[in-house]
PDBQT receptor file of N, H, CA, C and O in Angstrom, charges set to zero:
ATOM      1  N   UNK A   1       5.708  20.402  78.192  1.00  0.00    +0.000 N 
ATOM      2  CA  UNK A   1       6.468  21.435  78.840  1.00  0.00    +0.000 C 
ATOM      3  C   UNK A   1       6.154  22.736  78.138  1.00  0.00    +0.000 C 
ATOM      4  O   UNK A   1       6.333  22.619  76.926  1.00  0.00    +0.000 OA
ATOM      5  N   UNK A   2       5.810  23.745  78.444  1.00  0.00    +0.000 N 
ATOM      6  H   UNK A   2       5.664  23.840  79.428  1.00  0.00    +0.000 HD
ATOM      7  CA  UNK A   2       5.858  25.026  78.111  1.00  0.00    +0.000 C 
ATOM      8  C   UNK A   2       6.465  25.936  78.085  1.00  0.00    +0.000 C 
ATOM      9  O   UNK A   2       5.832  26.808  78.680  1.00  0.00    +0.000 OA
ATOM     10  N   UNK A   3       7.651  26.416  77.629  1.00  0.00    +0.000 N 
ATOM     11  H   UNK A   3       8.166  25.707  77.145  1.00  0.00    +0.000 HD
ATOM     12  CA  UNK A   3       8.311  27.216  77.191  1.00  0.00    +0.000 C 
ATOM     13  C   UNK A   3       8.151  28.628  77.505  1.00  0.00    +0.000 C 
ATOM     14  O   UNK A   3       8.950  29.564  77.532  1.00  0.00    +0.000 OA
ATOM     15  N   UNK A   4       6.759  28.520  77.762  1.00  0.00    +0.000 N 
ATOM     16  H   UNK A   4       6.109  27.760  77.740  1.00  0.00    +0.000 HD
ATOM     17  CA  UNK A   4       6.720  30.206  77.430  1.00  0.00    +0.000 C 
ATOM     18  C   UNK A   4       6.604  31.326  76.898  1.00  0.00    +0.000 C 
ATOM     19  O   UNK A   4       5.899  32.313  77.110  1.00  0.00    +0.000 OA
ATOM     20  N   UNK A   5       7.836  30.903  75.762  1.00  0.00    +0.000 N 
ATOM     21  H   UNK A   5       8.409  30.102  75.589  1.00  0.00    +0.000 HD
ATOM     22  CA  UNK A   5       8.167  31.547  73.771  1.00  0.00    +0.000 C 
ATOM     23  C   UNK A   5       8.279  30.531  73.461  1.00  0.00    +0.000 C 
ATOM     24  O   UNK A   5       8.370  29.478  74.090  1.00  0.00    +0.000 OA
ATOM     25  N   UNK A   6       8.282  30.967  71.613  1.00  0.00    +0.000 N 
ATOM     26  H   UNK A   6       8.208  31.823  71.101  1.00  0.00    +0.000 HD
ATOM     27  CA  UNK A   6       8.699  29.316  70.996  1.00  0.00    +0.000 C 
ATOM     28  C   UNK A   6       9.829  28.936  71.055  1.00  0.00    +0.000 C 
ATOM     29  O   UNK A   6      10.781  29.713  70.972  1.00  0.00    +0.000 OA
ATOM     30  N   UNK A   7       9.906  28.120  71.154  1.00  0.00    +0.000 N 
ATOM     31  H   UNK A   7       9.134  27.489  71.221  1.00  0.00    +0.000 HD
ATOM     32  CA  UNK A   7      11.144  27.218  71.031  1.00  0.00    +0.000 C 
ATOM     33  C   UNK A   7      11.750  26.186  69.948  1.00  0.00    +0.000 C 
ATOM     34  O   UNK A   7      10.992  25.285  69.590  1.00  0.00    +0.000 OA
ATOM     35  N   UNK A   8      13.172  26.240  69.340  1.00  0.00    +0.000 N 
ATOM     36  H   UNK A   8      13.787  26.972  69.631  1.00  0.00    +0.000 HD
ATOM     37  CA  UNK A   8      12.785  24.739  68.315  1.00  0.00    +0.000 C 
ATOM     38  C   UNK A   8      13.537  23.847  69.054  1.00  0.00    +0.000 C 
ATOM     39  O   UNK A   8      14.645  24.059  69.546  1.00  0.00    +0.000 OA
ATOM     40  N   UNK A   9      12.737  22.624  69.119  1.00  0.00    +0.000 N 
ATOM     41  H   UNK A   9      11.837  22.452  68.720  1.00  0.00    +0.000 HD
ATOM     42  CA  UNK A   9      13.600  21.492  69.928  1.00  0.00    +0.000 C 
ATOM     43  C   UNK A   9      13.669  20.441  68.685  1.00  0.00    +0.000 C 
ATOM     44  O   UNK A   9      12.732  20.236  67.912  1.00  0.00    +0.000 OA
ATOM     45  N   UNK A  10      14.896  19.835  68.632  1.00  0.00    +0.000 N 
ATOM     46  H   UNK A  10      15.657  20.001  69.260  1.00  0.00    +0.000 HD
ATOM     47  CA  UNK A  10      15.470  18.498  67.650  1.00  0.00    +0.000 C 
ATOM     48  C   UNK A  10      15.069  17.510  68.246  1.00  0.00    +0.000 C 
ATOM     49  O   UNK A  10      14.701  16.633  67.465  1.00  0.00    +0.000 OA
ATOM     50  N   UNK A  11      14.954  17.201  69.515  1.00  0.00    +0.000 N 
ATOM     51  H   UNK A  11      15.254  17.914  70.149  1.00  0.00    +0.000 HD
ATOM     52  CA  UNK A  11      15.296  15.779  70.299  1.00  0.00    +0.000 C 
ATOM     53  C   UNK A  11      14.900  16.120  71.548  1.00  0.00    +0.000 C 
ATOM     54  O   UNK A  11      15.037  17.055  72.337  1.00  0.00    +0.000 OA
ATOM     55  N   UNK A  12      14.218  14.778  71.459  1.00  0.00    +0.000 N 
ATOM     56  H   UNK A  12      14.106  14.019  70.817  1.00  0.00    +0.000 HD
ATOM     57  CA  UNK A  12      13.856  14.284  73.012  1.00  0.00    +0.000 C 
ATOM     58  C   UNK A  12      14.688  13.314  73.596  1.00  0.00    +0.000 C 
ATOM     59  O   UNK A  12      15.084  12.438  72.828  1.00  0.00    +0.000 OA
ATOM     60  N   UNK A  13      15.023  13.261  74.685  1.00  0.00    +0.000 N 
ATOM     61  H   UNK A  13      14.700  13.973  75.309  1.00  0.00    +0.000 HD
ATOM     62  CA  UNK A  13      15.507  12.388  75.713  1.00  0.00    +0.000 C 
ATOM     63  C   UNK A  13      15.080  11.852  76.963  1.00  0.00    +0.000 C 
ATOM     64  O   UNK A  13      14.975  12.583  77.948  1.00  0.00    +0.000 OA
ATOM     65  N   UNK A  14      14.857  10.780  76.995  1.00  0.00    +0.000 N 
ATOM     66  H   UNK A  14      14.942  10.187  76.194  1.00  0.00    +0.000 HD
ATOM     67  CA  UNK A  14      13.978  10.027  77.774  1.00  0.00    +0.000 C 
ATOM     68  C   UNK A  14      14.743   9.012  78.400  1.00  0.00    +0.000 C 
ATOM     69  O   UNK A  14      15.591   8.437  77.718  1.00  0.00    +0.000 OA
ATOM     70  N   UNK A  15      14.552   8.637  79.819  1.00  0.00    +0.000 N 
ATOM     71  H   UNK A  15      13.864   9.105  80.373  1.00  0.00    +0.000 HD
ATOM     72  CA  UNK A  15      15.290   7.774  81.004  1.00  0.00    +0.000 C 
ATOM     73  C   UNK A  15      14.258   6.977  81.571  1.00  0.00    +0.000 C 
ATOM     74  O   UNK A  15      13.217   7.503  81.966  1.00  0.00    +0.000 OA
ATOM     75  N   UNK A  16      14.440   5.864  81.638  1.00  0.00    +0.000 N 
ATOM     76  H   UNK A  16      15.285   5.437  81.318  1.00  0.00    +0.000 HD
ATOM     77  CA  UNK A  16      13.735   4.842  82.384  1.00  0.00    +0.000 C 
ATOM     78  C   UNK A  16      13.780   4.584  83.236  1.00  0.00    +0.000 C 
ATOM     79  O   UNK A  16      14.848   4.970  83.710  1.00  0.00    +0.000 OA
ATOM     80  N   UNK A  17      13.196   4.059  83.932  1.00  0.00    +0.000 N 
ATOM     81  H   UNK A  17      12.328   3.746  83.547  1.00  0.00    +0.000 HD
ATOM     82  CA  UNK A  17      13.303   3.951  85.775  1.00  0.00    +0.000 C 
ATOM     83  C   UNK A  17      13.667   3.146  86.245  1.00  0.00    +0.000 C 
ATOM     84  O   UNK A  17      13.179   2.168  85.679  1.00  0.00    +0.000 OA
ATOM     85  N   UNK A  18      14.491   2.749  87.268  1.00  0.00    +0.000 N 
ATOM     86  H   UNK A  18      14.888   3.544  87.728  1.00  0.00    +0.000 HD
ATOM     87  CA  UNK A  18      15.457   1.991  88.136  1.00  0.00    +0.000 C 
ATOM     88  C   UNK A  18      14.943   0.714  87.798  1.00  0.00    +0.000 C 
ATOM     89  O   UNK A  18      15.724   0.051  88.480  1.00  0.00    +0.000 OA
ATOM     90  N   UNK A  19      14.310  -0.012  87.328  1.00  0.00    +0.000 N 
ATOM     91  H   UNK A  19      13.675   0.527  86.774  1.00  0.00    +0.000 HD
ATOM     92  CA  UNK A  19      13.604  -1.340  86.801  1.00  0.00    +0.000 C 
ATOM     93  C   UNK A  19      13.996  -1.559  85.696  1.00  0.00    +0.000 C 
ATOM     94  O   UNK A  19      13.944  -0.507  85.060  1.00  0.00    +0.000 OA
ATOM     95  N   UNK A  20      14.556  -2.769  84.807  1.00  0.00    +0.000 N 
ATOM     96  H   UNK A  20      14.598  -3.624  85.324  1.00  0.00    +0.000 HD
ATOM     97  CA  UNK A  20      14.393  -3.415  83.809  1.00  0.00    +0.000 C 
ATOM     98  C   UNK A  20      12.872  -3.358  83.388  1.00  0.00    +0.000 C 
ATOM     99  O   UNK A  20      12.035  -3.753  84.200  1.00  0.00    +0.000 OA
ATOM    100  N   UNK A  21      12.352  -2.725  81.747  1.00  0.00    +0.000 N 
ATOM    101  H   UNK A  21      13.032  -2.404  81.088  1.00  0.00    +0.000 HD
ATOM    102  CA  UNK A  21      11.178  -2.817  81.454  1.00  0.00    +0.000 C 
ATOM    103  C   UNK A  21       9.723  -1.538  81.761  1.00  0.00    +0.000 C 
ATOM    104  O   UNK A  21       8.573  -1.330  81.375  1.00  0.00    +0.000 OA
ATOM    105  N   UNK A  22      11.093  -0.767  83.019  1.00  0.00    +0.000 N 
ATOM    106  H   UNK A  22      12.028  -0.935  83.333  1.00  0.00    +0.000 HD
ATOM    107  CA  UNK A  22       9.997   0.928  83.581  1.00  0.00    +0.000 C 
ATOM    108  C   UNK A  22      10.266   1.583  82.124  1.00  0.00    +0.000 C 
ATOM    109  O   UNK A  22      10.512   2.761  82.383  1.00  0.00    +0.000 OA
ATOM    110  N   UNK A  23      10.329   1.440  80.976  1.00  0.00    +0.000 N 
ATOM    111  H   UNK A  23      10.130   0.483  80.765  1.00  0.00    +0.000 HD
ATOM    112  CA  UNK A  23      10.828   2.479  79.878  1.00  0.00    +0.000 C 
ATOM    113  C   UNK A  23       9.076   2.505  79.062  1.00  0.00    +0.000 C 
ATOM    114  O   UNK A  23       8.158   1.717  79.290  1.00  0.00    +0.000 OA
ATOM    115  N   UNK A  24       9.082   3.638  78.139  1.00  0.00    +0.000 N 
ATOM    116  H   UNK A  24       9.828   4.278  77.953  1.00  0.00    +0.000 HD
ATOM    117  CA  UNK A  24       7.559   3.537  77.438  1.00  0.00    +0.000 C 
ATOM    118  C   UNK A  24       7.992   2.511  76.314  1.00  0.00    +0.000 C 
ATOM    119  O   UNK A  24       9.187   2.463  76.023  1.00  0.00    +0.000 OA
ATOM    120  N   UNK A  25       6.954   1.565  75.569  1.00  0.00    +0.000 N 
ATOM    121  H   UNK A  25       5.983   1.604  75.805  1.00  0.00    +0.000 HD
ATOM    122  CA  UNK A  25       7.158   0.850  74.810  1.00  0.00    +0.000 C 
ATOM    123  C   UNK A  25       6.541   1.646  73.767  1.00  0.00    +0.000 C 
ATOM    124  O   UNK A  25       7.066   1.555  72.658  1.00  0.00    +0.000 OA
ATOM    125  N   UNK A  26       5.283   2.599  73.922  1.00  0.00    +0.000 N 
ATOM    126  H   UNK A  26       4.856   2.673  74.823  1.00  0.00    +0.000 HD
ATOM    127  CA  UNK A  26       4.962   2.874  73.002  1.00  0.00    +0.000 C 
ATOM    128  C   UNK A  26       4.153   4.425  73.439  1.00  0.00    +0.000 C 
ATOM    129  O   UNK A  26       3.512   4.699  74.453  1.00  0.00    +0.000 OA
ATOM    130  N   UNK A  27       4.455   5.201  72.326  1.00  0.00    +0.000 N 
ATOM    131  H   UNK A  27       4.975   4.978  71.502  1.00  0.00    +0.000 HD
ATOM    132  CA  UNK A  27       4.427   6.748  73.051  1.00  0.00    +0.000 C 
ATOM    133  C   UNK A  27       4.219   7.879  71.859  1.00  0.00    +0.000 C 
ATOM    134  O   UNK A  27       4.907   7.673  70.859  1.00  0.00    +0.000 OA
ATOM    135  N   UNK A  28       3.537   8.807  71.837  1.00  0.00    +0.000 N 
ATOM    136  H   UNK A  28       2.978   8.974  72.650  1.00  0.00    +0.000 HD
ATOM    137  CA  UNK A  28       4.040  10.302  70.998  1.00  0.00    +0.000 C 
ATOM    138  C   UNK A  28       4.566  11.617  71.750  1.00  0.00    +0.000 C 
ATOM    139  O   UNK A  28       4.303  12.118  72.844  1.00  0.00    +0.000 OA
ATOM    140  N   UNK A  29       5.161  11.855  71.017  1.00  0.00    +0.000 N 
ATOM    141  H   UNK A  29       5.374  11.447  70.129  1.00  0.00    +0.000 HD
ATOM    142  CA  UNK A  29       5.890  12.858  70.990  1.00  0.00    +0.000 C 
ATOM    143  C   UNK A  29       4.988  14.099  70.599  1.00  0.00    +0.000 C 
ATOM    144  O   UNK A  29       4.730  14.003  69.399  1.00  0.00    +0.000 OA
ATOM    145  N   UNK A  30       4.391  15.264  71.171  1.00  0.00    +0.000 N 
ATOM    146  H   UNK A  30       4.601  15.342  72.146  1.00  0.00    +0.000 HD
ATOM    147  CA  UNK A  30       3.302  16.199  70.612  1.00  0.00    +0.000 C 
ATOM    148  C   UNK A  30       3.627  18.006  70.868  1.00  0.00    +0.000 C 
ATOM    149  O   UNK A  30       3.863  18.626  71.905  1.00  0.00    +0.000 OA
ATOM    150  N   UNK A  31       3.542  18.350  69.785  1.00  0.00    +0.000 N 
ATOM    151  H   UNK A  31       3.350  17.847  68.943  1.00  0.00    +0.000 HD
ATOM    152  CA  UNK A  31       3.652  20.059  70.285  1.00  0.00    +0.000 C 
ATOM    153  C   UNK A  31       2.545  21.073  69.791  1.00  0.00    +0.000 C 
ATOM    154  O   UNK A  31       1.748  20.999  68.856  1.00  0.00    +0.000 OA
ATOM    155  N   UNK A  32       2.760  21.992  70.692  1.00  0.00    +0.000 N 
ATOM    156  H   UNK A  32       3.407  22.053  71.452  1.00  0.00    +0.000 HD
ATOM    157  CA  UNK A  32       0.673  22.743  70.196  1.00  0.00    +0.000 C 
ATOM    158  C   UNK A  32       2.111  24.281  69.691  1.00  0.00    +0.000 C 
ATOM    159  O   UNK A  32       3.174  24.536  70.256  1.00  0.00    +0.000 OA
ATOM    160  N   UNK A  33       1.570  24.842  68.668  1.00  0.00    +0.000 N 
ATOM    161  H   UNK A  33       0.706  24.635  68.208  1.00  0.00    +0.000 HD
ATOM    162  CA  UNK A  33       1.595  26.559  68.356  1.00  0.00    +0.000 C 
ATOM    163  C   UNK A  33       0.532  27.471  69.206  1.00  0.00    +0.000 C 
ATOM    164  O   UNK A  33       0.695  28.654  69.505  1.00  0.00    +0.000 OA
ATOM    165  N   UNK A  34      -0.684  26.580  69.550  1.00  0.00    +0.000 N 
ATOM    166  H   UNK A  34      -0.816  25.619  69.307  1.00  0.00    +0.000 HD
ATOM    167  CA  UNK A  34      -2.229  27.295  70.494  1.00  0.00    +0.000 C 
ATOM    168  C   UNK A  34      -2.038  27.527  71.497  1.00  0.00    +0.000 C 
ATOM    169  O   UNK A  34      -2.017  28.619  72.065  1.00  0.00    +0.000 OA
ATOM    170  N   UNK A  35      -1.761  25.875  72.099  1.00  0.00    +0.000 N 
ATOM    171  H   UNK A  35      -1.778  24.988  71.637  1.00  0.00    +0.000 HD
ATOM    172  CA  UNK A  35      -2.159  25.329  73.501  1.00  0.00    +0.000 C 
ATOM    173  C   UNK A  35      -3.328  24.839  73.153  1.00  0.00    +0.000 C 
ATOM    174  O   UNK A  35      -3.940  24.385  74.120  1.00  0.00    +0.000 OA
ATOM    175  N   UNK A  36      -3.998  24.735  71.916  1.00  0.00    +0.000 N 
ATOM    176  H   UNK A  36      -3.501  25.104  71.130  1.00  0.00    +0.000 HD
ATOM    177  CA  UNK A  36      -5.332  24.057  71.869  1.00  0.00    +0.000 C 
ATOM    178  C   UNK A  36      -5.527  23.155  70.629  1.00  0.00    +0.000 C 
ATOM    179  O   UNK A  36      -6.569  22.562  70.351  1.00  0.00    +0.000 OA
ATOM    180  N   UNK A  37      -4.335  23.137  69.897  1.00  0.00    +0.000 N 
ATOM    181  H   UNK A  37      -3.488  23.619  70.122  1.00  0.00    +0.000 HD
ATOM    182  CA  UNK A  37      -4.323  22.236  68.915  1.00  0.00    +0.000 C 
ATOM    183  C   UNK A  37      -3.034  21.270  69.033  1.00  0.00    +0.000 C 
ATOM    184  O   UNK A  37      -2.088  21.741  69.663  1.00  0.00    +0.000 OA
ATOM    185  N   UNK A  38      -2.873  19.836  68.442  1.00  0.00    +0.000 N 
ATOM    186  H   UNK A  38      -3.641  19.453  67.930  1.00  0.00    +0.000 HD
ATOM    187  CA  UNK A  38      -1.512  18.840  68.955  1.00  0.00    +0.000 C 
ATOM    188  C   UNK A  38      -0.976  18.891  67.832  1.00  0.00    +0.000 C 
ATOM    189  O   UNK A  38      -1.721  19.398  66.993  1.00  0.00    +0.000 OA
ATOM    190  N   UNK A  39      -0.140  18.626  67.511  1.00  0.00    +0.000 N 
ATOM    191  H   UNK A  39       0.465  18.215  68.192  1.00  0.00    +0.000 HD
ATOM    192  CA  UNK A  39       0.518  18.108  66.401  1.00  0.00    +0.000 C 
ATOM    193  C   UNK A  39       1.581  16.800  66.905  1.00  0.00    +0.000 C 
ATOM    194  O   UNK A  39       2.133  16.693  68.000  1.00  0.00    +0.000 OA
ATOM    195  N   UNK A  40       1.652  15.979  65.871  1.00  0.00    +0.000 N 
ATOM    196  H   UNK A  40       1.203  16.067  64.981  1.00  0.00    +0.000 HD
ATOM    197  CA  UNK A  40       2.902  14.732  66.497  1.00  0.00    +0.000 C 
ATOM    198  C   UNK A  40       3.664  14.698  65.448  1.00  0.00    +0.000 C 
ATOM    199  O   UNK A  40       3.544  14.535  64.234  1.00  0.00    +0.000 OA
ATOM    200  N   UNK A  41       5.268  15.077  66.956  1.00  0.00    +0.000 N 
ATOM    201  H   UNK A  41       5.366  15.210  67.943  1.00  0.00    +0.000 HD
ATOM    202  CA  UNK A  41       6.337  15.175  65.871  1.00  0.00    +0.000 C 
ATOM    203  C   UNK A  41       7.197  13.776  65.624  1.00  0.00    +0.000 C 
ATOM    204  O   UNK A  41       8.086  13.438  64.842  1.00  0.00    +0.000 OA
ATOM    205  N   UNK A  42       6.324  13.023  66.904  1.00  0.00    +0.000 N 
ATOM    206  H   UNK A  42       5.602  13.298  67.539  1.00  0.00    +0.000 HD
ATOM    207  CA  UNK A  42       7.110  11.339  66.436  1.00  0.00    +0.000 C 
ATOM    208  C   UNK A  42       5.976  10.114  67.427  1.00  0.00    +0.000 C 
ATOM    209  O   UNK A  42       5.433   9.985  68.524  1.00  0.00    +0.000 OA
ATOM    210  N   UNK A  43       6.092   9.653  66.527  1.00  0.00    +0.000 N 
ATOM    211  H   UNK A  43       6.532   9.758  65.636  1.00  0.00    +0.000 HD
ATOM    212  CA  UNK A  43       4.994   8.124  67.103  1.00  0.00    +0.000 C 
ATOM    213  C   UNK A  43       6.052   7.141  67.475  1.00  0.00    +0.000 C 
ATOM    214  O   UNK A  43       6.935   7.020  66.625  1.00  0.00    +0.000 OA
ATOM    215  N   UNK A  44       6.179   6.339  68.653  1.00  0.00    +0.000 N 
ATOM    216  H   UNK A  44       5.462   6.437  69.343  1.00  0.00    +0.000 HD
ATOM    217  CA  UNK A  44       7.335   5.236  68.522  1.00  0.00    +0.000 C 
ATOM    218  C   UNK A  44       6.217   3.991  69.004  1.00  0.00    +0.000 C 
ATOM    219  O   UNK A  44       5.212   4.429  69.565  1.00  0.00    +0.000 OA
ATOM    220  N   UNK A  45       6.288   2.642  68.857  1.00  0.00    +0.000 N 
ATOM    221  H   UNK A  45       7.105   2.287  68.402  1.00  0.00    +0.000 HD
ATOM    222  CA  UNK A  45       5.302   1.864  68.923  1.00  0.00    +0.000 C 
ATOM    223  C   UNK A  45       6.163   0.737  68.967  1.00  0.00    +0.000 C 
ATOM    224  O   UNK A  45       6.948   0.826  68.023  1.00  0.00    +0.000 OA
ATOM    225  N   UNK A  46       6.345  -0.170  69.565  1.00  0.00    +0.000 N 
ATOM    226  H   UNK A  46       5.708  -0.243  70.332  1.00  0.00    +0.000 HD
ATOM    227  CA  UNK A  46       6.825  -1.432  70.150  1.00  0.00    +0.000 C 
ATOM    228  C   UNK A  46       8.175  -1.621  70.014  1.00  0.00    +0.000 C 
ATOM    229  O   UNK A  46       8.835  -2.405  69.331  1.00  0.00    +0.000 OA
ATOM    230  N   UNK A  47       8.685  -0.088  71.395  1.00  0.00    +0.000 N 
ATOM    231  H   UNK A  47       8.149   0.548  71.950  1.00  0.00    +0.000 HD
ATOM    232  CA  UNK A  47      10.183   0.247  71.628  1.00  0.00    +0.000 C 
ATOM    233  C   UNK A  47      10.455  -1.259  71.877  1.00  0.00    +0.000 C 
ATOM    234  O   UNK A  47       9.605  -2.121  72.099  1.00  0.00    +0.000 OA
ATOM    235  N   UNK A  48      12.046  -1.441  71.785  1.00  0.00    +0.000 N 
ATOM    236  H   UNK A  48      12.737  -0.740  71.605  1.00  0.00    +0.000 HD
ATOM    237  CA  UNK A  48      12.542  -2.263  72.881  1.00  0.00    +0.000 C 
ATOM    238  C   UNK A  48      12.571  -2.671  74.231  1.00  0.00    +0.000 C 
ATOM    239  O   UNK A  48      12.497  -1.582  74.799  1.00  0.00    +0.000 OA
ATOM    240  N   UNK A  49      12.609  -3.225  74.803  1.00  0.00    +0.000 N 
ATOM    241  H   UNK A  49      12.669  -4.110  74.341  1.00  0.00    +0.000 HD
ATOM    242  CA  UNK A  49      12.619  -3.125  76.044  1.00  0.00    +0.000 C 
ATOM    243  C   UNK A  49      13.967  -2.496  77.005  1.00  0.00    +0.000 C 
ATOM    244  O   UNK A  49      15.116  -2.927  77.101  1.00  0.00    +0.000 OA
ATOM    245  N   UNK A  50      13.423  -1.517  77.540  1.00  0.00    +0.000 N 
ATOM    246  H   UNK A  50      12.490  -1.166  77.462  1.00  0.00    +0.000 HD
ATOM    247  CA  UNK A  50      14.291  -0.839  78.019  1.00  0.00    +0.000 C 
ATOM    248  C   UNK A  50      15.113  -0.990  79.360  1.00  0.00    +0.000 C 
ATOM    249  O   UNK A  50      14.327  -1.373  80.226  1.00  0.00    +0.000 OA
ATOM    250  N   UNK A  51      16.371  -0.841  79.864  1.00  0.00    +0.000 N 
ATOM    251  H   UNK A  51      17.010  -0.530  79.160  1.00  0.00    +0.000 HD
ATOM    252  CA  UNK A  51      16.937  -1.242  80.595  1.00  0.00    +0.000 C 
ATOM    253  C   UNK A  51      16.919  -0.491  81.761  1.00  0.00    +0.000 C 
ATOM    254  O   UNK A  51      16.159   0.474  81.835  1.00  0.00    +0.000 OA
ATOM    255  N   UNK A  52      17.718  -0.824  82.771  1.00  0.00    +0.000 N 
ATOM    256  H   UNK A  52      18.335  -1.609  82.711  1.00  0.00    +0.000 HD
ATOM    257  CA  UNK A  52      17.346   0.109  84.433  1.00  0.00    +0.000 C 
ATOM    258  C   UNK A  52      17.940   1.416  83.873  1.00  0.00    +0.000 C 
ATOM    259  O   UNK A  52      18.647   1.643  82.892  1.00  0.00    +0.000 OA
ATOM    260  N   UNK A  53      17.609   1.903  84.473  1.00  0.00    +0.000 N 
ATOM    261  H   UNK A  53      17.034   1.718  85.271  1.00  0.00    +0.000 HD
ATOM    262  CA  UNK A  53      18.049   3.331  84.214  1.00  0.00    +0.000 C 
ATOM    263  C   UNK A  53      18.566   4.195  82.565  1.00  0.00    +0.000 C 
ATOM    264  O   UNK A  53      19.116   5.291  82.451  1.00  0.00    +0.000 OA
ATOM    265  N   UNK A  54      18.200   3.353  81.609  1.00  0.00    +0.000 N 
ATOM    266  H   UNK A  54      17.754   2.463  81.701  1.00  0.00    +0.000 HD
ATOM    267  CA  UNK A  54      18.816   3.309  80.241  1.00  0.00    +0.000 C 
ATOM    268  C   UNK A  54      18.148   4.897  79.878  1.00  0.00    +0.000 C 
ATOM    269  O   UNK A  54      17.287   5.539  80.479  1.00  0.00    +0.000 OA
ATOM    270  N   UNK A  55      18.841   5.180  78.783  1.00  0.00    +0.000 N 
ATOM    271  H   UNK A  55      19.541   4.658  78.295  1.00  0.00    +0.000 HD
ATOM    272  CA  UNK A  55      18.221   6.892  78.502  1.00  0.00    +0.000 C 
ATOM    273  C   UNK A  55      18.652   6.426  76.944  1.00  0.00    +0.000 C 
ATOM    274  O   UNK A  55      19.497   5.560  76.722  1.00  0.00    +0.000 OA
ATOM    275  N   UNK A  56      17.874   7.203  75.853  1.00  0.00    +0.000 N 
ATOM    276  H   UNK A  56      17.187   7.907  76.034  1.00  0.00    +0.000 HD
ATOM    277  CA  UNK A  56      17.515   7.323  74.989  1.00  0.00    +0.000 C 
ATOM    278  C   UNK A  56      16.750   8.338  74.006  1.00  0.00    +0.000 C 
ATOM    279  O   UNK A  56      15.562   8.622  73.850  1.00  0.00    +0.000 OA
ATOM    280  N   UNK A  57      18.026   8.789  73.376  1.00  0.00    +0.000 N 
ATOM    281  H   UNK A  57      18.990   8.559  73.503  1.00  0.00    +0.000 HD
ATOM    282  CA  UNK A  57      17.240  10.142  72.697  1.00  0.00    +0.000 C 
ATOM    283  C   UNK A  57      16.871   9.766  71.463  1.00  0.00    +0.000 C 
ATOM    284  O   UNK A  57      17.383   8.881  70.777  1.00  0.00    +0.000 OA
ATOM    285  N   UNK A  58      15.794  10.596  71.153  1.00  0.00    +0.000 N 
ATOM    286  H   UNK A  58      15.377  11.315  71.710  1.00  0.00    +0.000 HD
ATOM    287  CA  UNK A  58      15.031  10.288  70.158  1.00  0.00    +0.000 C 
ATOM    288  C   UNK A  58      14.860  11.888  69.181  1.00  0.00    +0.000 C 
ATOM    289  O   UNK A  58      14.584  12.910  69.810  1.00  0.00    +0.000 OA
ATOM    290  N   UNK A  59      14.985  11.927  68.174  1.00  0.00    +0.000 N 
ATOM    291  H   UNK A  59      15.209  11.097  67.664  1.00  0.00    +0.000 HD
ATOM    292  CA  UNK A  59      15.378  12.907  66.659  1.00  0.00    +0.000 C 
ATOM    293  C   UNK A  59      14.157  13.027  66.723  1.00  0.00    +0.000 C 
ATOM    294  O   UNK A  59      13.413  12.055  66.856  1.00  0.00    +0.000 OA
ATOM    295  N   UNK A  60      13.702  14.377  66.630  1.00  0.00    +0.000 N 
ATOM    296  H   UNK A  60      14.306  15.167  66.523  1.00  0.00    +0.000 HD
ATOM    297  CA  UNK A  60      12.254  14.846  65.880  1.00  0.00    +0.000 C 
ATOM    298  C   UNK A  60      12.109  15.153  64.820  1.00  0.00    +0.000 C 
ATOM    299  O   UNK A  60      10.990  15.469  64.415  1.00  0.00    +0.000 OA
TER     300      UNK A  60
């Protein structure tokens, strides 16, 4: 997402889709200062399995 200006964000929040199991199991979290360089502000790697519609925020 692009902002525009900078922004500081704490947390992401993320919702899974009407399915038992539509959730990411495994994912980063990434922000550029460029637009041409990444940085990762969180790696998550063999989430739980996520529930219908379940939401879940995650601390950067």
């Amino acid at each position: 997402y692009d902002f525009g200006t900078p922004k500081s964000v704490d947390s992401v929040r993320l919702q899974a889709r009407s399915f038992t199991g539509q959730g990411p199991k495994t994912f980063k979290i990434q922000y550029s200062d460029d637009n041409a360089s990444w940085t990762d502000a969180l790696t998550v790697a063999s989430a739980p399995t996520w529930g219908s519609l379940e939401a879940r925020t995650y601390t950067l």
